[in-house]
C-alpha positions as CSV (number, residue, x, y, z in Angstrom):
1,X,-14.4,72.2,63.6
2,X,-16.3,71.8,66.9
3,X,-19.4,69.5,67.0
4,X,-21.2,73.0,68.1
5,X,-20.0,74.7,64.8
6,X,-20.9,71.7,62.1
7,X,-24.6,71.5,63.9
8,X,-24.9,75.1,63.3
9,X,-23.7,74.7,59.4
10,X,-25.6,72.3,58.8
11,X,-29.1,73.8,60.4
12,X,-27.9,76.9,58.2
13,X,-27.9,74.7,55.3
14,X,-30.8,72.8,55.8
15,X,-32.5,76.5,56.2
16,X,-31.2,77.8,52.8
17,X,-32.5,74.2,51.3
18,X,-35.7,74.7,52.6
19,X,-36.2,78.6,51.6
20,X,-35.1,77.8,47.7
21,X,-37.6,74.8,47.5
22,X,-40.1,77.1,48.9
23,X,-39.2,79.4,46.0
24,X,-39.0,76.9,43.2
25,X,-42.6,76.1,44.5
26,X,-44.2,79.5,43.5
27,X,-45.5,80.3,39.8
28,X,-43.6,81.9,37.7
29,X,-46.1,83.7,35.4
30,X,-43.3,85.7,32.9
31,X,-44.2,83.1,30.6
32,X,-48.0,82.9,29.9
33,X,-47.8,86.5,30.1
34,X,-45.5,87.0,27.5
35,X,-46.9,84.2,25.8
36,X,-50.8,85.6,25.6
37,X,-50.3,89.2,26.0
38,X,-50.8,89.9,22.6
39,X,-53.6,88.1,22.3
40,X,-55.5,90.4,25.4
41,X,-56.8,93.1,23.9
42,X,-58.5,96.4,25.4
43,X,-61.9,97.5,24.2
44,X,-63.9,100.5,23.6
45,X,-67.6,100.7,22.8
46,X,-69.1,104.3,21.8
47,X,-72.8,105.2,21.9
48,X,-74.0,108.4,20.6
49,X,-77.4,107.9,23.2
50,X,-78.3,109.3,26.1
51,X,-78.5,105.7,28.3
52,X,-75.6,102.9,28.5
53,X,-76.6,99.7,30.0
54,X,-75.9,100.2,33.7
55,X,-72.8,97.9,35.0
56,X,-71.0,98.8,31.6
57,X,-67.4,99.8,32.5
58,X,-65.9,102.3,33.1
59,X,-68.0,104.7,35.7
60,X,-70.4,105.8,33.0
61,X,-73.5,104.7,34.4
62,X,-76.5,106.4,32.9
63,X,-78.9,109.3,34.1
64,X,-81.1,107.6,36.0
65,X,-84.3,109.6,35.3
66,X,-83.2,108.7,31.3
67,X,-83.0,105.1,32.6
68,X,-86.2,105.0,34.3
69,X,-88.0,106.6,31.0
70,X,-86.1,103.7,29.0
71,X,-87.6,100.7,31.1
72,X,-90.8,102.0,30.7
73,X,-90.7,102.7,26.9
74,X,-91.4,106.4,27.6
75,X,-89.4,109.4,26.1
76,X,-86.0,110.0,27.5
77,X,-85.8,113.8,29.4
78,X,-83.3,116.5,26.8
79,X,-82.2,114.2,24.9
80,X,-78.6,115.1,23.5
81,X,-76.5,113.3,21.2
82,X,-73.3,113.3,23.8
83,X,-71.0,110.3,23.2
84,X,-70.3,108.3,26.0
85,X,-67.7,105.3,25.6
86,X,-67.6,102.1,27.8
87,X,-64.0,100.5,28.2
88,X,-63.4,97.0,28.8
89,X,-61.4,94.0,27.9
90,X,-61.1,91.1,25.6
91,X,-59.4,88.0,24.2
92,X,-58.3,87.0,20.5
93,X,-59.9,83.8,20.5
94,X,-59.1,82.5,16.3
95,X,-56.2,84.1,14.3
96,X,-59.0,84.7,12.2
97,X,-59.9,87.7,14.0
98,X,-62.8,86.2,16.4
99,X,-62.7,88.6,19.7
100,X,-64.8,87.2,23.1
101,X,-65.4,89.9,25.7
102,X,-68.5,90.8,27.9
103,X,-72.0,91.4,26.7
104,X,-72.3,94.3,29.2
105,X,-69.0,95.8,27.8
106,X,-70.4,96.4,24.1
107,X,-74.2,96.6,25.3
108,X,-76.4,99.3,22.9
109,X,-72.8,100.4,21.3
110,X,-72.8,101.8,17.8
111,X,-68.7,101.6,17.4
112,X,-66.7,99.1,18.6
113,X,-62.5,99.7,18.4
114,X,-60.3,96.9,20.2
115,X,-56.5,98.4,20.5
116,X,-53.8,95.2,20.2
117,X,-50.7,95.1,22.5
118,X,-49.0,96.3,18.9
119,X,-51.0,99.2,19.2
120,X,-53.1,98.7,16.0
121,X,-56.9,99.8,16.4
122,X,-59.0,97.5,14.6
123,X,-62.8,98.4,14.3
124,X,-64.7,95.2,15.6
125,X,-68.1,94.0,13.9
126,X,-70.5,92.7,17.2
127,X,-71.4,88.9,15.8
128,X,-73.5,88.4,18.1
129,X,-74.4,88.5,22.1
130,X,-75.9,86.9,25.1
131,X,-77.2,88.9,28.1
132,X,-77.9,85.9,29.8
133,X,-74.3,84.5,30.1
134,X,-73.2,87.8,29.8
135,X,-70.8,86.9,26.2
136,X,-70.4,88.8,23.3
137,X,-68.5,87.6,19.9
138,X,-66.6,90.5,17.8
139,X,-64.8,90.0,14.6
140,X,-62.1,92.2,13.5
141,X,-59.7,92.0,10.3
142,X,-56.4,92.1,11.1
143,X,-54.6,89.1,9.0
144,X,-53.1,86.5,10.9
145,X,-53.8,87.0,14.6
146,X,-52.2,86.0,17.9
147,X,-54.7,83.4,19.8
148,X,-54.9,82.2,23.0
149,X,-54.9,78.5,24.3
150,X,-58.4,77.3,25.7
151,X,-58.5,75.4,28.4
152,X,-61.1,73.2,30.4
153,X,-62.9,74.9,33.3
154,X,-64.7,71.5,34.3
155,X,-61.0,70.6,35.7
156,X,-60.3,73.6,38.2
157,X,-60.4,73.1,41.5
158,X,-60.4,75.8,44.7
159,X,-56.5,76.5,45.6
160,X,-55.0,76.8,42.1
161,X,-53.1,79.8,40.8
162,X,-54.9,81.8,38.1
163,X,-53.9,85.0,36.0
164,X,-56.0,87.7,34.7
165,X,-54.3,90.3,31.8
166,X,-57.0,93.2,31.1
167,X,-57.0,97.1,31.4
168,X,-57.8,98.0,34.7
169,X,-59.3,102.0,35.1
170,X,-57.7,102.0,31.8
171,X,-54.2,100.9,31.9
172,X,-53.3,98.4,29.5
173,X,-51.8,95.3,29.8
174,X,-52.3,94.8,33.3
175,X,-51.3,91.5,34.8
176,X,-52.8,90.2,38.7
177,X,-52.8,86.9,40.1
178,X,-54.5,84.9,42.5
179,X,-56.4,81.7,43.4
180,X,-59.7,79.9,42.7
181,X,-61.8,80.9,45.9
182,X,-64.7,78.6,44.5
183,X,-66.1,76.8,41.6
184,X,-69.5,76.0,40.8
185,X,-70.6,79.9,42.2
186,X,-74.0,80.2,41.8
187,X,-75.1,84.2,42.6
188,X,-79.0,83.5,42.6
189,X,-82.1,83.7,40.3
190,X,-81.3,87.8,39.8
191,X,-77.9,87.7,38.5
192,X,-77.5,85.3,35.7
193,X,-79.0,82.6,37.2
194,X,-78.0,79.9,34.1
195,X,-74.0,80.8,35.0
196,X,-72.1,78.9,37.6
197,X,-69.3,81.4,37.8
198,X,-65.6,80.9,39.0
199,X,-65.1,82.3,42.2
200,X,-61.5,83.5,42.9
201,X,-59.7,86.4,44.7
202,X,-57.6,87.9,41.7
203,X,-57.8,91.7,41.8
204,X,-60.4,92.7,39.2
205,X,-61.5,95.9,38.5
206,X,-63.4,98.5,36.2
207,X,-62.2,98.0,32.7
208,X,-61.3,94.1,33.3
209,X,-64.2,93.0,32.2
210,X,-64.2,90.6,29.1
211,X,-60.7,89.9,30.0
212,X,-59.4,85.9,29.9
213,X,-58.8,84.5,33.2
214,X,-55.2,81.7,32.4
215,X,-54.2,78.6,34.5
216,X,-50.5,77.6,34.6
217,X,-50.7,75.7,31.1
218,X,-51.1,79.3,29.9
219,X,-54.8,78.1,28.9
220,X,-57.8,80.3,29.4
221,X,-60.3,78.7,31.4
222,X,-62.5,81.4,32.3
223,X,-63.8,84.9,31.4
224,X,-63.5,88.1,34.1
225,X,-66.8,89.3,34.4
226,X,-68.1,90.7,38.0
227,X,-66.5,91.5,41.5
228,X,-68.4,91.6,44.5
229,X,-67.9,94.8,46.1
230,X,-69.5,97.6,48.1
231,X,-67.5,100.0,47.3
232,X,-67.5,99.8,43.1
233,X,-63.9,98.4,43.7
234,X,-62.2,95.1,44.2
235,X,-62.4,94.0,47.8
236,X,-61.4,90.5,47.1
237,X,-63.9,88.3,45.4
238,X,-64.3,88.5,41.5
239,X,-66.2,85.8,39.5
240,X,-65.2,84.7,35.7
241,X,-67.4,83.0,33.3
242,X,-66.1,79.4,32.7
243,X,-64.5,79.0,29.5
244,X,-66.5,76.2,28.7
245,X,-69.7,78.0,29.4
246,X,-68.5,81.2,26.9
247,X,-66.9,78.2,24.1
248,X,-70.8,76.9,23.8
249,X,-71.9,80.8,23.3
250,X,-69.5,81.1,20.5
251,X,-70.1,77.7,19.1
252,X,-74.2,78.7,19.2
253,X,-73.6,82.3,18.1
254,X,-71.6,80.7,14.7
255,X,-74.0,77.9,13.8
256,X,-77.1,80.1,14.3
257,X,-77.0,83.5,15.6
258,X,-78.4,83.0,19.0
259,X,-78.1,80.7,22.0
260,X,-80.4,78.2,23.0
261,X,-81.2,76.5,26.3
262,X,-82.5,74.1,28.1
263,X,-85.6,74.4,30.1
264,X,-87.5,71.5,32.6
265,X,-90.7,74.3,33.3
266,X,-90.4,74.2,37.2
267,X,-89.9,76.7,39.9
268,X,-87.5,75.4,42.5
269,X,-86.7,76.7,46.3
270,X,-84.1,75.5,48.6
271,X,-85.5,72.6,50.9
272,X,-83.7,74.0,54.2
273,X,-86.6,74.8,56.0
274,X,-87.9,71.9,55.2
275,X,-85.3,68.8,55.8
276,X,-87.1,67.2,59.0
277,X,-91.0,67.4,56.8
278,X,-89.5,65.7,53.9
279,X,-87.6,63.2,55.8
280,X,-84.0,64.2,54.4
281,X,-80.7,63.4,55.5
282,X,-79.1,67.0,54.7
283,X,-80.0,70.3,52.7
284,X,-79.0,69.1,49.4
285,X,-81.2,69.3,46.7
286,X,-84.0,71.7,45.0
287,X,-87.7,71.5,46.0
288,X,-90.3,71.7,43.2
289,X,-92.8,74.4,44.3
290,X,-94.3,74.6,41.0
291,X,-94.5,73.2,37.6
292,X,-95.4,74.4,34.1
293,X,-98.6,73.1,32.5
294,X,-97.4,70.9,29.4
295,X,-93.8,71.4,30.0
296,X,-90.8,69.2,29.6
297,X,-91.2,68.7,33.4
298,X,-95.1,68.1,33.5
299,X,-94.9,65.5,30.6
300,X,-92.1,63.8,32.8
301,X,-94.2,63.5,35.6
302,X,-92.3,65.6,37.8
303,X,-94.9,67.2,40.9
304,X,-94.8,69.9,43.4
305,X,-93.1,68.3,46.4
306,X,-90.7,66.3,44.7
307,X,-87.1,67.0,45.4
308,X,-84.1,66.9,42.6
309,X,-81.4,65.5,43.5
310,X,-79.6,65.2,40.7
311,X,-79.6,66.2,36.8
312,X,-77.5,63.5,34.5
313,X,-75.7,62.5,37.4
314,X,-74.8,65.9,38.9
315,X,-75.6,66.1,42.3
316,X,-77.2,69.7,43.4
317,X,-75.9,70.7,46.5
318,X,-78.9,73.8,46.4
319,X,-82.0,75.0,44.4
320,X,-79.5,77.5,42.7
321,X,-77.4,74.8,41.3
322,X,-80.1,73.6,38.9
323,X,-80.8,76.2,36.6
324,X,-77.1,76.9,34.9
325,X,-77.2,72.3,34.2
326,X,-80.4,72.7,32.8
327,X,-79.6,75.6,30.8
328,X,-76.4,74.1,29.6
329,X,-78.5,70.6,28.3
330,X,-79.5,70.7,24.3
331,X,-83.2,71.4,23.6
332,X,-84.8,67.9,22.7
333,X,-82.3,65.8,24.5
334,X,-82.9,63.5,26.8
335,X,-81.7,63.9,30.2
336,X,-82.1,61.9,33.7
337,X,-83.4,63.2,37.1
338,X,-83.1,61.8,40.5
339,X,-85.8,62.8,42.6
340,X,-86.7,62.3,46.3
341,X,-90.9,61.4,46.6
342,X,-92.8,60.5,49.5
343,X,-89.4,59.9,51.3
344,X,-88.2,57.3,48.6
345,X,-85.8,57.6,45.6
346,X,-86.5,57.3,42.0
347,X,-85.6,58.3,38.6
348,X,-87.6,59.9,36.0
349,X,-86.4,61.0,32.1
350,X,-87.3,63.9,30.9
351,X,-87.3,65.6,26.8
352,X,-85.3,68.6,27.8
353,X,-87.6,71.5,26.8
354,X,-86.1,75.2,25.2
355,X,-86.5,78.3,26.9
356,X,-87.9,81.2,25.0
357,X,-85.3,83.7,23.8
358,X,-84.3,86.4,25.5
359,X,-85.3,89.4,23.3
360,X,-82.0,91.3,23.0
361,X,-80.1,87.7,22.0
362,X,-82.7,87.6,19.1
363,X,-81.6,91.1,18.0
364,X,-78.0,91.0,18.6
365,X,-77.5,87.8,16.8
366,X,-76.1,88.4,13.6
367,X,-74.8,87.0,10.6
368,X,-77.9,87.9,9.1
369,X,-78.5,91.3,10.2
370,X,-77.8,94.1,8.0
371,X,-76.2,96.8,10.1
372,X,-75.5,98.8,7.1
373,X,-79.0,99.6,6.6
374,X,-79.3,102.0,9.4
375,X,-76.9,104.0,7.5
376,X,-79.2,103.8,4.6
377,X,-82.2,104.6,6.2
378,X,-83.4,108.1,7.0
379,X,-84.7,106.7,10.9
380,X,-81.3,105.1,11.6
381,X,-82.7,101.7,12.4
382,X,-81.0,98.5,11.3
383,X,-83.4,95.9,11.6
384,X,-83.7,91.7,10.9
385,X,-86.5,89.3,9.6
386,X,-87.6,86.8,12.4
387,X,-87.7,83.3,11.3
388,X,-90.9,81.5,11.8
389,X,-89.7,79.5,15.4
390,X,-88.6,83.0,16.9
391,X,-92.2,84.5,15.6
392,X,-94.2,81.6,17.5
393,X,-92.0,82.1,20.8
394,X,-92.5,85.9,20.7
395,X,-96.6,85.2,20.1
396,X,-96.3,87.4,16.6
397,X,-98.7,86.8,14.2
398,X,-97.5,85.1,11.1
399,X,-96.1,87.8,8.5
400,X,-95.7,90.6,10.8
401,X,-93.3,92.4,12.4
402,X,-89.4,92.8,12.3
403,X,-86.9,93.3,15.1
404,X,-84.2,96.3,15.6
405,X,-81.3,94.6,15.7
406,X,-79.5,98.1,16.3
407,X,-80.6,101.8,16.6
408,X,-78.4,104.1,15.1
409,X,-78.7,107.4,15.4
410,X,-79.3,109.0,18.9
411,X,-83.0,110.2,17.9
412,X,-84.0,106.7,17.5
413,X,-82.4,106.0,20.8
414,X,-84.0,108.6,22.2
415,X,-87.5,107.9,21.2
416,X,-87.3,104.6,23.5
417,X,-86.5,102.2,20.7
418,X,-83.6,99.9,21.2
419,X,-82.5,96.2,20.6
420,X,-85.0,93.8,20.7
421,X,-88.0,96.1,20.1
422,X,-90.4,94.4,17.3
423,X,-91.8,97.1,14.4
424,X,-94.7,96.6,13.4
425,X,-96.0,99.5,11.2
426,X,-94.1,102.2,9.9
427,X,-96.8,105.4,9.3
428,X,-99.8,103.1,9.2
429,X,-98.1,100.5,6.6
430,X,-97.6,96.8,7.9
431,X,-94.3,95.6,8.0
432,X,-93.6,92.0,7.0
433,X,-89.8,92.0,6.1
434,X,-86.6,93.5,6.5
435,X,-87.4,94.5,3.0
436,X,-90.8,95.9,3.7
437,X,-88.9,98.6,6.5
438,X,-86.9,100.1,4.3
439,X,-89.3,100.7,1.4
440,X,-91.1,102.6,4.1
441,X,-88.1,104.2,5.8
442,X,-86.7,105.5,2.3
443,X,-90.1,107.9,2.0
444,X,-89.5,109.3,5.1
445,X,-87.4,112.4,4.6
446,X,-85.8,114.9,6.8
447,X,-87.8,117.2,8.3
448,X,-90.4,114.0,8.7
449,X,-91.8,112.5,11.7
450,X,-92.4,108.7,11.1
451,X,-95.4,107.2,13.2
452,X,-94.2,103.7,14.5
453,X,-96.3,101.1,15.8
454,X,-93.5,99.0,18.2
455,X,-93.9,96.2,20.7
456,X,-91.6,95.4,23.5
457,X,-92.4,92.5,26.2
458,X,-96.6,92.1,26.3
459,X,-97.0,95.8,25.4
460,X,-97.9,97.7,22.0
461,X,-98.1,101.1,21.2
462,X,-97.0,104.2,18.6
463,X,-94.0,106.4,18.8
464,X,-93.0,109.6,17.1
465,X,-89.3,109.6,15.5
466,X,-88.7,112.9,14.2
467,X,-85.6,113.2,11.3
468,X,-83.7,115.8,11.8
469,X,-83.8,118.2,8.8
470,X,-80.0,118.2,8.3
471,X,-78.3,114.9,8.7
């Protein structure tokens, strides 16, 4: 063989060597799927009301006239009892039967149905929800499940393959891949400003959401939850819920039926503007514009001015970053802040304060609501006591009042009433209890028109529900 011909095998060689390390390189992803499809399952939600919670997949958003009338607590325009179904995902997170998807999937539903990869349809009970981190908990009956693995979201970093099994635009079982684009995503006080999402550019679409985003230990470390997009399609950036974030939901939403959070009481802006006045070496960091009269913050001694640096040794890197590690700290604790005053550095500790519940957490959270009552009940409202701390943060006099925890029957819905509403009198009688509701509600019969006194946010005020004479 000429020294021109062994050169030339050899390059060749060395060519075919470097293209199948290049391949042994790349994921392989047959496993995890086959491993955790059949714990992905797809989910339906059906309302029998005129309005579903805009963003709920797939492209059913609602009238918006009807929505306007709902934000105001007015009357909803022809009201119809059309049933409208939102489609999304979900994961099998106990072979008990516990089921994590999106709040916004199951939001105002009055049937819930998850389909498993075996096709079985199992009927799923709503445990409870959070709007603010966007999680809802189902539990179906099923016997001995298939569960997926949880993983640790603290540990990703931007570069590493991830997975996402869901039901895009309906179609089951659908597998897309990609890479963390970002941790730590923070998308601003209007859009869930207490999540730092996952950032990553796996193809996400309509009908994904609640789905389980997988590393390649086959763990879930995230849950699929928006996409950026002009268009209403993917266009390359989606952002998941961090496992860990959606775990603590759960964990909150077992122990006590709703989730609680940590609040410091101050209003925070970025300090770009202002690096050179406050004598800073970069833009890191969130400037105090205001704080709370006798909050956790006040108490502290935290003033306007002052710039956070850090929370219990977490740097923040802009105002944003803030709110989700505050909101992640237990009520009561105590936690450290690093601030920046008059140019010098100090640290101050602070008793972590609780920020009021979000209405529609109150009223989703269940384990003590008593959904089958709506059935019962001739104005198809299912409704919960409110336990003496929830009455003081909603400024309810003591021994009044119970909140719908789920409205029924598409008259109620269309009346205005919804989730998170507080009754107050049913036809002139005071309401104290759960019990108290449907003593009143059994003596209204069809045919009837029940005078409610209800109170949503700051306002009060009396609605007509009229029962249809046949039921």
């Amino acid at each position: 063989m000429s020294q021109w011909s062994a050169r030339t095998v050899l390059a060749a060689a060395l060519v075919i060597t470097s293209a199948g390390a290049s391949a042994q390189s790349l994921p392989d992803f047959t496993g995890i799927v086959e491993k955790n499809a059949p714990a992905v399952v797809h989910v339906e939600a059906k309302s029998n009301s005129n309005r579903v919670r805009q963003g709920a997949d797939p492209g059913n958003a609602p009238d918006d006239q009807a929505e306007m009338f709902r934000r105001f607590f007015g009357m909803p325009m022809m009201p119809s009892p059309q049933e409208r179904t939102a489609l999304g995902s979900g994961f099998i997170i106990s072979s008990d039967g516990y089921v994590l998807t999106n709040n916004h999937v199951v939001d105002n539903a009055e049937e819930v149905q998850v389909r498993l990869q075996d096709r079985r349809t199992l009927t799923a009970k709503v445990v409870g929800t959070d709007p603010q981190y966007d999680i809802a908990l189902l539990k179906v009956d099923g016997g001995a499940l298939p569960a997926v693995s949880i993983g640790d979201s603290r540990q990703l970093k931007a570069g590493q393959w991830v997975l996402a099994i869901g039901s895009p635009f309906g179609f089951d079982y659908t597998v897309t891949q990609g890479i963390v684009s970002a941790v730590g995503r923070n998308l601003g006080s209007g859009d869930q400003p207490y999540t730092s999402f996952i950032q990553t550019d796996v193809p996400i679409n309509r009908g994904n959401s609640g789905g389980p985003l997988f590393n390649l230990q086959g763990q879930v470390v995230g849950v699929n939850s928006q996409i950026y997009s002009s268009t209403g399609g993917y266009q390359g950036v989606a952002f998941s819920i961090p496992i860990d974030v959606a775990m603590n939901v759960v964990q909150q939403i077992k122990e006590k039926g709703y989730v609680s959070r940590g609040m410091l009481g101050v209003r925070v802006q970025p300090v770009d503007q202002f690096v050179k006045n406050l004598n800073l070496p970069n833009a890191n960091g969130a400037l105090v514009a205001e704080v709370t009269p006798d909050s956790a913050a006040s108490h502290a001694g935290v003033r306007q001015g002052d710039v956070i640096l850090a929370f219990n040794g977490q740097s923040i890197g802009q105002a944003a970053d803030l709110p989700p590690m505050v909101g992640m700290a237990r009520p009561g604790s105590t936690a450290r802040l690093d601030i920046l005053r008059d140019g010098k550095k100090q640290t101050v500790e602070v008793k972590v304060g609780e920020l009021p519940r979000d209405k529609s957490s109150v009223a989703r959270a269940s384990g003590v609501g008593d959904s089958a009552g709506a059935k019962a009940n001739a104005l198809g409202l299912a409704v919960q006591d409110i336990d003496a701390a929830t009455r003081s943060q909603l400024g309810l006099p003591a021994g009044q009042g119970v909140v719908i925890s789920r409205a029924d029957s598409w008259v109620a819905s269309a009346s205005g009433l919804q989730a998170g509403d507080i009754v107050l009198m049913v036809n002139q009688k005071r309401i104290a209890s759960a019990a108290d509701f449907h003593e009143a509600a059994r003596a209204v019969k069809p045919g009837d028109t029940a005078m409610l006194l209800v109170r949503r946010d700051d306002a009060t005020r009396f609605l007509a529900l009229t029962v249809p004479s046949s039921r």
